[in-house]
N, C-alpha and C positions, 0 to 999 in steps of 0.2 A: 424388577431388579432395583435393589437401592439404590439411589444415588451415590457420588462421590463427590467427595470437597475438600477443598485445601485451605487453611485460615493464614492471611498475610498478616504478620506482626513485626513491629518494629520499638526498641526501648528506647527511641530519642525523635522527636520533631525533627524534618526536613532530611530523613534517611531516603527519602526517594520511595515510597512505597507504593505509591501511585503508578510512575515509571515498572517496576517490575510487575504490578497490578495488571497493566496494560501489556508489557511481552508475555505475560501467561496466557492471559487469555485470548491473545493470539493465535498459542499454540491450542489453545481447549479449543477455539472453535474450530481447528483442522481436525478435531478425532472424535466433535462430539454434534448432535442435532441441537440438541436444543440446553442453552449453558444460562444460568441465572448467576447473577451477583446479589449479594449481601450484605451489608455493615450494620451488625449488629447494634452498634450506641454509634447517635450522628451527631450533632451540634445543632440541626434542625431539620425538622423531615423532608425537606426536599436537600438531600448530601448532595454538594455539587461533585465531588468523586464517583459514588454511585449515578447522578446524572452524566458522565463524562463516559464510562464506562457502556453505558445503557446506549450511547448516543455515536458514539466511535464504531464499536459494532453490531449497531442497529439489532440491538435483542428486544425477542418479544418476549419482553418481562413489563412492567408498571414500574413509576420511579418509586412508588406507596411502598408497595414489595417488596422494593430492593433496601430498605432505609425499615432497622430496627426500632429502638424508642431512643426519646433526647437523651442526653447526657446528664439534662436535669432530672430527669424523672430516674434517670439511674444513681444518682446522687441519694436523692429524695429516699427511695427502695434502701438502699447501702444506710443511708441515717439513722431509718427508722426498723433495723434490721430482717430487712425481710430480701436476702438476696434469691434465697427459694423463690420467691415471686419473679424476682428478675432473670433468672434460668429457666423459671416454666413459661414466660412469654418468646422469649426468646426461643426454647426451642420449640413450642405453638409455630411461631415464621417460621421457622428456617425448616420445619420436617414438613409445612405446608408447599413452599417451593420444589423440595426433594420430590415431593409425591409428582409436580409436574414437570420438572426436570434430568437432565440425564447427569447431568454437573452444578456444584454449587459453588463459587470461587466467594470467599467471606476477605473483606476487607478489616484488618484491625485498627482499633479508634487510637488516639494521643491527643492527650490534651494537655495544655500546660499547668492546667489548674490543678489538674491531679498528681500528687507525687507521682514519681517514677516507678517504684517497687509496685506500687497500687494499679497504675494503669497497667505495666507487664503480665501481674500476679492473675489482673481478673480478664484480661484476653485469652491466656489461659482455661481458667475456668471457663471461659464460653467454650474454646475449642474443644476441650475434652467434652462438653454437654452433645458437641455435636459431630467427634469422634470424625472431627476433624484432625486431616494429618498437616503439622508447620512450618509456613518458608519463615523463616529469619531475613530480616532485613536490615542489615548493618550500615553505617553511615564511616566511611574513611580519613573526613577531614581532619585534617591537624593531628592526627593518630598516628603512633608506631607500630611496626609489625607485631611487638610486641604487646603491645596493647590491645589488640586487634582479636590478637591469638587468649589475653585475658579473659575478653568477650564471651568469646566461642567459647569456653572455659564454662564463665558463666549460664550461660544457653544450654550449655549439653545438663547443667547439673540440675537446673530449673525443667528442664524436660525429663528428664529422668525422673527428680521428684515427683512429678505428674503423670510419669506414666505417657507421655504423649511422645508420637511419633515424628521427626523429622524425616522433611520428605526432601528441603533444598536449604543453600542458605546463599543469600548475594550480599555481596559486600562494595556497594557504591560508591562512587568519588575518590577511586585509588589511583595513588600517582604511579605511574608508568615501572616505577623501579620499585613498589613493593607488591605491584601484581606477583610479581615470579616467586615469591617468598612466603606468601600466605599460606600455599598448599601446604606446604613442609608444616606449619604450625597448627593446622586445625585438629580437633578434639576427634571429627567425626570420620573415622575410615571408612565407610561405605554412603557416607549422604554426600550428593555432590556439593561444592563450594564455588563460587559463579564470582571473580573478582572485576569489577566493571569500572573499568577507565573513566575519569575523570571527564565532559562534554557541557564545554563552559556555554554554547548557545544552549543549552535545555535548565541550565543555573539563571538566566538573563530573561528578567520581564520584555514584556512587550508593548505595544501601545495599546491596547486590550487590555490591558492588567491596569496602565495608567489611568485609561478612560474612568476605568472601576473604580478608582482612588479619588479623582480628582472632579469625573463627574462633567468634564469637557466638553464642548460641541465642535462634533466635525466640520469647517468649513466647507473642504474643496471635494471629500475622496468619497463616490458612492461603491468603489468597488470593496466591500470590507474585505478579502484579502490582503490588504494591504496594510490593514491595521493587526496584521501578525508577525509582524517584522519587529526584531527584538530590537532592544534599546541600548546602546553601548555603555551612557553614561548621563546623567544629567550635564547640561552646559550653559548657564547664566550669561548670556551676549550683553556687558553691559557695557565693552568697550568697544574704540572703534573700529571698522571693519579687517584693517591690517593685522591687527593685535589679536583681533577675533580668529581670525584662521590662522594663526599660531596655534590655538590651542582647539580647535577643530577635527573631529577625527569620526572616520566614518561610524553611522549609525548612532549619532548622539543627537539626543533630545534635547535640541536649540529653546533656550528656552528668553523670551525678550517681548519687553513693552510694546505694547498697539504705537508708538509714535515712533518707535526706531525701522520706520523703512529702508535707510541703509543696511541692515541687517538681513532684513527680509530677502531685498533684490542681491545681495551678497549671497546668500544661501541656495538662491535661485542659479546665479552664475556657476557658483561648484557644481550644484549637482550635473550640471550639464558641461563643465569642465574636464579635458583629461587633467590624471594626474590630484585633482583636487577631490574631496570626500562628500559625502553624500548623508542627509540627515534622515534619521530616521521619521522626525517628526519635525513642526516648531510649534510651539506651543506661545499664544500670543495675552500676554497677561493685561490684568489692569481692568479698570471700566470704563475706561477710553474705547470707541469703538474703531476697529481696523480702516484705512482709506478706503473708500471704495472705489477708486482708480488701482490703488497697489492689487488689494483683492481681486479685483477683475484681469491684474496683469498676472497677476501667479495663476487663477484660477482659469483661464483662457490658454493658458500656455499647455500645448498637448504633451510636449516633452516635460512639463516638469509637476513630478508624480508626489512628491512629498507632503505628506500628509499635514494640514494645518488645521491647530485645534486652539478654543478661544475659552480660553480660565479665567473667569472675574477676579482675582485676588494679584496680590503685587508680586514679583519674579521669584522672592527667598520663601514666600510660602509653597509656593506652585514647585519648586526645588526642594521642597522637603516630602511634599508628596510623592514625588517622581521618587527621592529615596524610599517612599515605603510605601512601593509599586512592589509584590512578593511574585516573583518569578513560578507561574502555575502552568501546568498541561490541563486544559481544557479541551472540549471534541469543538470547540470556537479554535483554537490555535493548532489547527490541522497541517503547520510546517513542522509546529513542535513536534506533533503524533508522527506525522512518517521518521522523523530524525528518532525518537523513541524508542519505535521499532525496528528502524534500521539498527540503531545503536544497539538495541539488545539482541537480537541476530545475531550481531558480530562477535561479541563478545559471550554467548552462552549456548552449551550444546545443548541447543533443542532437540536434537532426535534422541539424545540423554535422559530428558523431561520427560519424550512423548513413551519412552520405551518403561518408565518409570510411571507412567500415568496409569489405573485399571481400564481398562478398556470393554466400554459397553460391548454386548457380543451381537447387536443392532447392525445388521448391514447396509449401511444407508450413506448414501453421501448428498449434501444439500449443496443450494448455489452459496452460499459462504463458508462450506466445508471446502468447495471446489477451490473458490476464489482464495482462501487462505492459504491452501496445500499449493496453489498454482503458485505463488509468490515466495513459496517456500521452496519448491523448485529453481526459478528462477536465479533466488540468489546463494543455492547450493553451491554452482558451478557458476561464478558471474562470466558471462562476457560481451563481445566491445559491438553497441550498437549504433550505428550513424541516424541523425536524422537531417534532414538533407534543409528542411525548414525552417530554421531557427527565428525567422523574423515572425514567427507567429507567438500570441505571447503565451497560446494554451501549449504550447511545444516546450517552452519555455519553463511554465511553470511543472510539466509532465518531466522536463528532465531532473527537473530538482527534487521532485517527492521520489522519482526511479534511484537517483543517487544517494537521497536520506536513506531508504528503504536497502540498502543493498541489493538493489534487483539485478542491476546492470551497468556495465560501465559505458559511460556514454560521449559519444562524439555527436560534436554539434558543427553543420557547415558553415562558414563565415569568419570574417574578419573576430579575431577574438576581443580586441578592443570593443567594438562595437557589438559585438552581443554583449558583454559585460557590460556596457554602458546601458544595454534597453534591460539587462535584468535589472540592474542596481536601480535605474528606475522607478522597475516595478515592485523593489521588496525583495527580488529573488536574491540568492547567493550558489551562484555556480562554479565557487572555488573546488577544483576537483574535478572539472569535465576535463573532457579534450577537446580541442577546436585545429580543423584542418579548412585553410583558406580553399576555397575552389576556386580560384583564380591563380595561385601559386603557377609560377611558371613551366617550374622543370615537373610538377604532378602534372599538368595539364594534358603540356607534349606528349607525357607518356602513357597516359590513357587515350590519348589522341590517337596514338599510333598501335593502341592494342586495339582500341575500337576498329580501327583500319584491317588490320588482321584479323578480326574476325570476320567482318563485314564486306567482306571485299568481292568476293565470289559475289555478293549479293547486289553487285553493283554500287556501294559507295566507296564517295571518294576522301582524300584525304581533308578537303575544304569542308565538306559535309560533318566529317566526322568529328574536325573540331570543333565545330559548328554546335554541333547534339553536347559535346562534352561542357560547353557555356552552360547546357542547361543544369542546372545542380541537382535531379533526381539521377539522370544518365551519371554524374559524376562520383554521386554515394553508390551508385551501383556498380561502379566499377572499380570505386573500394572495397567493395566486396567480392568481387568477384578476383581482385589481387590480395585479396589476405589482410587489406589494411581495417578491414573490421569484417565479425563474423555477420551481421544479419542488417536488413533495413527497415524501418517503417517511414511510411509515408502516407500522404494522402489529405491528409488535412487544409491541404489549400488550393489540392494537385486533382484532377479526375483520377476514376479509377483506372482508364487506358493510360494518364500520364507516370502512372507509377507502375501498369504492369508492362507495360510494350518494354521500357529499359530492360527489365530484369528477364523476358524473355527472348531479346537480343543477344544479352548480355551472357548474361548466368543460363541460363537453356535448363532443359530438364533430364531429371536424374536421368543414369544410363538405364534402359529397358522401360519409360517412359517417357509417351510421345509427347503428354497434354500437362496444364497446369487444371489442378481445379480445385474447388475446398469444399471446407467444413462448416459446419456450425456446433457450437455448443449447446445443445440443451437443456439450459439448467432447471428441470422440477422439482416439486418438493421435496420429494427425498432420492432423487437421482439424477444422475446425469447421462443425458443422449448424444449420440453424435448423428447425425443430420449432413450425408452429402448426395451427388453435388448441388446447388440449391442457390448457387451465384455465378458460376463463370462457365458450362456449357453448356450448351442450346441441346443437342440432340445425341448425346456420344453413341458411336457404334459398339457390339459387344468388347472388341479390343479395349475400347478408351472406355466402357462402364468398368472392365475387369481390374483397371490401371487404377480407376476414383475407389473402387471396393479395397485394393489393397493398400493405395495411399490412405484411406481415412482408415482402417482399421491400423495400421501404422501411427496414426497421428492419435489416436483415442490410447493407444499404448503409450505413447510418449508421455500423454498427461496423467497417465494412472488410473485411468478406462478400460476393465478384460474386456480386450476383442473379440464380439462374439455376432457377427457382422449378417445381417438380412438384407437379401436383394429383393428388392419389391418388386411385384406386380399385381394385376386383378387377380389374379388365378394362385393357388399352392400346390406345388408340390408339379404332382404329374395330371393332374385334372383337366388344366387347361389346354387351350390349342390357340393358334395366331401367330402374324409377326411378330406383335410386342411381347407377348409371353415369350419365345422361342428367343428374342434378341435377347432376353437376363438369362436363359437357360443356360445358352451360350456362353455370356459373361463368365456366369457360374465357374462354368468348365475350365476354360482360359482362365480365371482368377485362380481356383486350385492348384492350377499344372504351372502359373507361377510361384506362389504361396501355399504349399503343401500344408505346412506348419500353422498356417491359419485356418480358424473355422470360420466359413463361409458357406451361406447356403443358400436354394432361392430355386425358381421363383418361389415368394410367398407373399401372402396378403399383410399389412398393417396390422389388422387384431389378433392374427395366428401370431404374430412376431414379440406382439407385446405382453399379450395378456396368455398367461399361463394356461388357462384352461378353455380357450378356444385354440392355443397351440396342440394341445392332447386331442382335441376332437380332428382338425383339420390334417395336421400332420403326426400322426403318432409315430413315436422311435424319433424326431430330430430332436437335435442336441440344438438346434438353434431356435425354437419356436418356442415365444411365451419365458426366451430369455436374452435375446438381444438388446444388445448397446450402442451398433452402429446399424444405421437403417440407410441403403441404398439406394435413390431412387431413378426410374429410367430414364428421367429426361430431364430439365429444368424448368418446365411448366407444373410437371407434379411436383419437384424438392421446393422449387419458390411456393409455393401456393399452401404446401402440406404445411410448412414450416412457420408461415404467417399466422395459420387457423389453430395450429398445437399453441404458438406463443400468444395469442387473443383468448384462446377459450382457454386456458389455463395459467393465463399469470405467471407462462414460461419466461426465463430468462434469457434470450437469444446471444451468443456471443459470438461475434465473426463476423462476414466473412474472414477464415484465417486459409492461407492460401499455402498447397500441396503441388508437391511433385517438382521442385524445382529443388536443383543441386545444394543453393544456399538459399538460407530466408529469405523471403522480402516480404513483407505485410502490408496492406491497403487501409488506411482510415476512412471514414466518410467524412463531409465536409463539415455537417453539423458536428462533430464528437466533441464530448466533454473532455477536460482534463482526465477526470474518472476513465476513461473510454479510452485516451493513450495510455495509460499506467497501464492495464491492465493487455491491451495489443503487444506492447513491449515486454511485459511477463510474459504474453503465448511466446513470442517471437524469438527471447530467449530460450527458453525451455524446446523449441526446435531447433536452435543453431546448435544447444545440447548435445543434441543428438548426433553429431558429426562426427 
């Protein structure tokens, strides 16, 4: 089947094309396997956009591949009239990637050396060589509606002339009051038009953009997240420290002489100040070299995170570089990328896009098809998730990339001062959570006193039970369990019995469920398994396998899994004989006469389950053999062990435990997990409170 592709073109430098480069192909890699990027004419063959792109969603493409020929040589070809040469190279790449791709997403070039009509005219011409269909990508500033509506004007009649087809058009950097205006004026009735709000931290360099400019050395900071924290403003500290925090204001790039340590220990003080601002860097000019007392007192100090970086030149140069610091999304400024994505999310109907997109007839779903579509889920229906850990700083920065992203709207436990003080800290910006004290008095009492009523038959008392409510997992759980948010995750600092005992106190499990137990994801290469129970119980009797069969065939539904659910054993079908065979026979039965409506079958073996044509041999006539999605297994000696040797011999992607059968959410982290590893807990976690 041919490929398909879309060419991004824009007629003006700094339209954002990049940005809408990156929400596309967000959406391509939820509906396609295997997706390659392209830019036809680069500036030099390693395109840091096509490296961005390559690197953000880990594509197995080459950066060679993805990057056309220079711009000079396309000069050169155009001088010497031979642009036929330069259409037959070009489309040589681009029908070579097709052949091994399912998608081709083409990035268009701007350059400022080329007139405008020129650059427009001949992206064009490539796209039609390659029968590509065109997003437009308009730029909003300092424009009126009506000028806007000019544009479009122009667009529709340049596309026309060429015969090429519009497939989207986005119109970036619109101020709030001429979003609603736009539609009315567009040329094109049936192509959608995507008017995107103005998102002045993705306009603002970074210290990352500066280092690039200026060429810097980092003093103090090895964790380089920290150097993706944007920069508010250049700020020349040439006076004295009084006068200096008058004009001081958070996120600004302190910029001051190696001899001005009032300055320094000034800067020091705010950041650890209530009420005073926080720099994003200081940058310490001159060829004077820094004290090495001062140095050792900032660089020793655990609370003070601000990055300091040592520019040989005097303070009005080193302030002109900061001014031509250009505000970039690289897959290095991975606060940018989630705010990105989150941002274009919000503003652009994707399921519009995807329902617009052709669609391979390929039935496959990959672990980044999963992982994309899962966070697509997620922030369909956002809602409110507590995390009860806030003083961890991977919790911390998981909350901020959940927030950019629109995954979930998020409650963090603690003094709100004081979490804001340990982000700002660290770079993060958590304007937009919500923070509930667990110590609050009158919350306290009263989950004090619901803990009490539940628990009370079980013999605790009221002293105990305020006791357990100090702890702040019991206390996120008992926000959930009163409505003040839907789901929990925990675990990341907490055992897994500290984070499941609340929630089975607490929250209990659904009605006609006695057990809690979970799932695992299993991401292969081109599908996805569900894998229970294989973490949380030892031996279930037929009743509680029948409860894990319909919970996780339940849970593989929720995420976009047909439930098509095999109970294992050694034996298929009616062959075998034993107690173990007979306890899933059982199951079987007991799970049908709950879940009629679900297909559920068993006992049967692993290869009859998986593979299609030992399914025909073993069990002929079942509807589940040789086409299962969830695999059941009888006890958690077999699920632990199966589930290890599938993810080791095959380069499976394991995601879980994710925990079932309880009334509302609650999720377990493990102690090691990356930031990656809560984002991603939090998307399951949502996508199950979904379901409520």
């Amino acid at each position: 089947m041919p490929s398909s592709s879309l060419y991004i073109i824009s007629k003006e430098p700094q339209a954002g094309s990049l940005f809408i480069a990156i929400g596309l192909m967000e959406i391509l890699k939820r509906s396609y396997k295997r997706v390659a990027v392209f830019k036809p004419v680069v500036l030099q063959k390693k395109d840091e956009d096509v490296k961005t792109i390559l690197n953000i969603f880990n594509l197995d493409q080459s950066l060679e591949d993805g990057c056309g020929i220079t711009l000079k040589k396309a000069e050169e070809l155009f001088a010497y009239g031979e642009k036929a040469k330069l259409y037959e190279d070009l489309i040589t790449s681009f029908e070579s990637l097709c052949s091994k791709y399912d998608f081709v997403l083409c990035l268009g070039f701007s350059n400022q050396h080329f007139k405008e009509i020129i650059d427009f005219d001949l992206n064009l011409q490539i796209a039609k060589n390659f029968s590509s269909s065109i997003v437009g990508v308009i730029s909003a500033k300092d424009k009126t509606v009506e000028s806007i509506g000019e544009e479009l004007l122009l667009w529709e009649r340049g596309l026309k002339e060429e015969e090429l087809k519009p497939f989207a058009f986005f119109i970036n950097h619109m101020k709030d009051k001429l979003s609603c205006e736009v539609n009315s004026i567009k040329p094109f009735k049936e192509i959608p038009c995507f008017p995107i709000p103005y998102e002045k931290e993705l306009d603002k360099p970074t210290i990352l953009d500066f280092l690039d400019v200026s060429g810097g050395e980092v003093l103090n900071i090895k964790d380089e997240r920290k150097l993706e924290q944007t920069i508010n403003k250049p700020l020349i500290a040439a006076m004295h420290p009084e006068h200096f925090l008058d004009h001081f204001e958070d996120g600004d790039l302190v910029i001051v002489p190696a001899d001005r340590s009032d300055i320094l220990l000034t800067v020091m003080a705010a950041n650890q100040t209530k009420g005073f601002p926080s720099a994003s860097a200081v940058v310490i000019g001159g060829q004077a070299p820094i004290s090495k007392n001062i140095l050792k007192l900032l660089s020793s100090n655990d609370n003070f995170n601000v990055v300091l970086i040592k520019v040989p030149l005097d303070t009005m140069q080193i302030s002109m570089q900061a001014l031509k610091s250009v505000a970039r999304i690289t897959f290095k400024h991975r606060r940018k990328v989630a705010l990105a994505l989150g941002h274009f999310a919000k503003y652009v109907d994707t399921e519009l896009i995807e329902k617009s997109l052709a669609k391979s007839s390929v039935n496959i779903l990959t672990p980044a098809m999963f992982q994309h579509r899962l966070f697509a889920r997620a922030s369909k229906h956002k809602v409110r998730i507590v995390l009860p850990e806030s003083m961890d700083e991977r919790i911390l920065r998981a909350a901020e990339i959940v927030h950019r992203r629109n995954l979930a709207n998020i409650i963090l436990l603690g003094k709100k001062e004081t979490i804001c003080n340990n982000g700002k800290a660290l770079g993060i910006n958590l304007d937009g959570l919500e923070f509930i004290n667990p110590q609050d008095k009158n919350l306290l009492e009263k989950f004090t006193q619901n803990l009490y009523e539940l628990r009370k038959e079980k013999g605790i008392t009221i002293e105990a039970a305020r006791d357990r409510m100090k702890n702040w997992t019991y206390f996120a759980t008992m926000m959930v369990e009163q409505g003040l948010a839907d789901a929990m995750v925990a675990g990341a600092s907490h055992s897994t019995a500290e984070t499941v005992l609340p929630a089975l106190q607490i929250i209990k499990t659904k009605p006609g469920i006695e057990i809690v137990s979970s799932i695992f994801f299993m991401c292969l290469d081109t599908k996805v398994l569900v894998y229970g129970d294989c973490a949380i119980v030892p031996d279930p009797n037929p009743k509680e396998l029948a409860q894990i069969a319909v919970e996780s065939a339940l849970s593989a539904k929720a995420f976009g899994i047909e439930s098509i659910v095999a109970m294992l054993s050694y034996s298929s079908g009616e062959s075998g004989k034993g107690e173990d065979v007979e306890k899933v026979r059982e199951a079987v039965k007991i799970a049908n006469s709950m879940r009629p409506d679900l297909l559920i079958e068993g006992p049967i073996q692993y290869d009859a389950a998986i593979d299609p044509e030992v399914g025909k041999k073993k069990m002929p006539g079942s509807r589940v053999a040789g086409r299962a999605t969830v695999f059941i297994f009888p006890d958690l000696n077999t699920g632990n062990n199966t589930y290890k040797a599938v993810q080791r011999s095959t380069n499976a992607i394991a995601i879980g435990p994710v925990l079932q059968g309880l009334r509302k959410p609650v999720n377990d982290l493990s102690r090691g997990c990356s930031v990656e590893d809560i984002v991603s807990t939090i998307a399951i976690t949502a996508v199950q409170a979904q379901q409520l």
